[in-house]
C-alpha positions in Angstrom: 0.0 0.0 0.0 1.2 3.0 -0.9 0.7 6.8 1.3 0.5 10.1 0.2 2.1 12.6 1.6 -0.6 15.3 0.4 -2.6 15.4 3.1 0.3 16.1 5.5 1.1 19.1 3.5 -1.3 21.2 4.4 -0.1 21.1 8.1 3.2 21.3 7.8 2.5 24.5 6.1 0.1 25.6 8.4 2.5 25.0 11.4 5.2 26.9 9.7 3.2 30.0 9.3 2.1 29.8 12.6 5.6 29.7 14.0 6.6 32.6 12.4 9.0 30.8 9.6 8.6 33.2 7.1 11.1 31.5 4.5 15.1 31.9 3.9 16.7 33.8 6.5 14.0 36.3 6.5 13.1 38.2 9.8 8.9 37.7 10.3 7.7 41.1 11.6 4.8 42.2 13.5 2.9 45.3 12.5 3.2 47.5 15.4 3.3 51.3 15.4 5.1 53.4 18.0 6.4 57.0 17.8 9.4 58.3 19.1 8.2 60.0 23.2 9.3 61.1 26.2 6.0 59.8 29.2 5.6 60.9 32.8 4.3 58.2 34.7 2.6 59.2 38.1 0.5 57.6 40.7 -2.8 60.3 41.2 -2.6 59.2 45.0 0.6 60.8 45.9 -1.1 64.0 45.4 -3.7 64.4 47.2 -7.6 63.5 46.5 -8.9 63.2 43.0 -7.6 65.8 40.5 -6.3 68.1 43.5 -3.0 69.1 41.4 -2.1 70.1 37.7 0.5 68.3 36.2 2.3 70.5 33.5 5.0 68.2 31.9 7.7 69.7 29.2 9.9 68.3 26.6 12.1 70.9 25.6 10.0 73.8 24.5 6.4 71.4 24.1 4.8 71.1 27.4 1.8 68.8 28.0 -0.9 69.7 31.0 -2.9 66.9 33.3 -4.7 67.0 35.9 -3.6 64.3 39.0 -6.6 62.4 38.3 -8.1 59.6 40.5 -6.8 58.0 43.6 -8.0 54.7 43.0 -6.1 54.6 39.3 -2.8 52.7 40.0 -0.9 55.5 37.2 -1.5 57.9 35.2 0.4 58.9 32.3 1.2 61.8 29.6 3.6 61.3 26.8 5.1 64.3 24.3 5.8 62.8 20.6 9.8 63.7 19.7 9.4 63.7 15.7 12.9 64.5 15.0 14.1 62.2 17.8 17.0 59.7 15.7 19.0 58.5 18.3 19.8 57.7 21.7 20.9 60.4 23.9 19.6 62.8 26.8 16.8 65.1 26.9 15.7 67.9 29.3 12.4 67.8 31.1 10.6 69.9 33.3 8.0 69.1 36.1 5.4 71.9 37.7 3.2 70.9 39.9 0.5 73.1 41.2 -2.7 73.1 43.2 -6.1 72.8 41.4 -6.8 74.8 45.1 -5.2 77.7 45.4 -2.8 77.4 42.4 0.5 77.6 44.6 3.1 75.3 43.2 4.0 72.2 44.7 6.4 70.9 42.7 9.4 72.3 40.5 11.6 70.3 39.0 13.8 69.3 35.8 16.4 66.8 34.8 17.4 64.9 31.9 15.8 61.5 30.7 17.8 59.0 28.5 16.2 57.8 25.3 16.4 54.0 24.3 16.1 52.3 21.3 12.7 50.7 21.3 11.8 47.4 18.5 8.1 47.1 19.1 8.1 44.2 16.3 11.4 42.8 16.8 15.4 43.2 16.3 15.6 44.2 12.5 12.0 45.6 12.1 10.4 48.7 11.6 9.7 51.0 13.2 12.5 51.8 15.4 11.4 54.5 18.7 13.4 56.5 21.0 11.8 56.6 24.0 11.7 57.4 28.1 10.1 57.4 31.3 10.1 59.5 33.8 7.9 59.6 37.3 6.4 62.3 38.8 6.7 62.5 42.9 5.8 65.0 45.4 10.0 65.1 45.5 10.3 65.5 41.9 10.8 63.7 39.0 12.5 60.5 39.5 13.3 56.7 37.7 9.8 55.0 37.1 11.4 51.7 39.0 8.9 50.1 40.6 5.8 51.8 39.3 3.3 49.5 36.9 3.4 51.7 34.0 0.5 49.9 32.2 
């Protein structure tokens, strides 16, 4: 009796798809965006009840404005696009911090954040992002370390 090896076909091609075999030597990519940014990260609680300060976050001369939002959120986050951004490399930040109550400023700060070289669809694909994170404290700005950032 004699077997085909038709029917198996099929599979094997199905699996190698699947896998992400893509052929000769060729890199299979995902289709993720993501823009070159600088994000503050903060946590809504560490400044007081809900929306009791005004975040206003700058990237060089393009500033961004939040308020602290809700307690009970674990972050809360604002990013700045950097369209010419093409490499890794510091960038200077600034932090003010006011009171939604009386508008006296809590915080004042400013430092310079490191931007990495993000792959969102792998080593060799496109797009490539520079990116960074910084956290917002009643103390300043400081390293997001240890806060859940999504």
């Amino acid at each position: 009796m004699r077997r085909s090896v038709l029917p198996v076909l099929p599979v094997l091609l199905a699996a190698a798809v699947l896998s992400g075999c893509s052929g000769a030597g060729e890199t299979a990519c995902t289709l993720l965006g993501m823009d070159s940014q600088v994000s503050l990260a903060w946590r809504a609680s560490d400044f007081g009840p809900a929306n009791a300060a005004s975040l206003r976050f700058c990237v060089g001369e393009v500033c961004e404005e939040r308020k602290s939002g809700n307690p009970g959120d674990p972050t809360n986050h604002l990013s700045i696009p950097l369209p010419e951004a093409d490499g890794p490399g510091p960038v200077q930040v600034r932090l003010t911090v006011t009171s939604t109550a009386d508008g006296k400023e809590i915080v004042t700060d400013g430092t310079e954040a490191e931007l990495k070289e993000q792959h969102p669809n792998g080593e060799g694909c496109d797009p490539t992002a520079w990116t960074a994170t910084v956290r917002a404290e009643p103390a300043g700005l400081t390293d997001p370390e240890g806060l859940p950032l999504r």
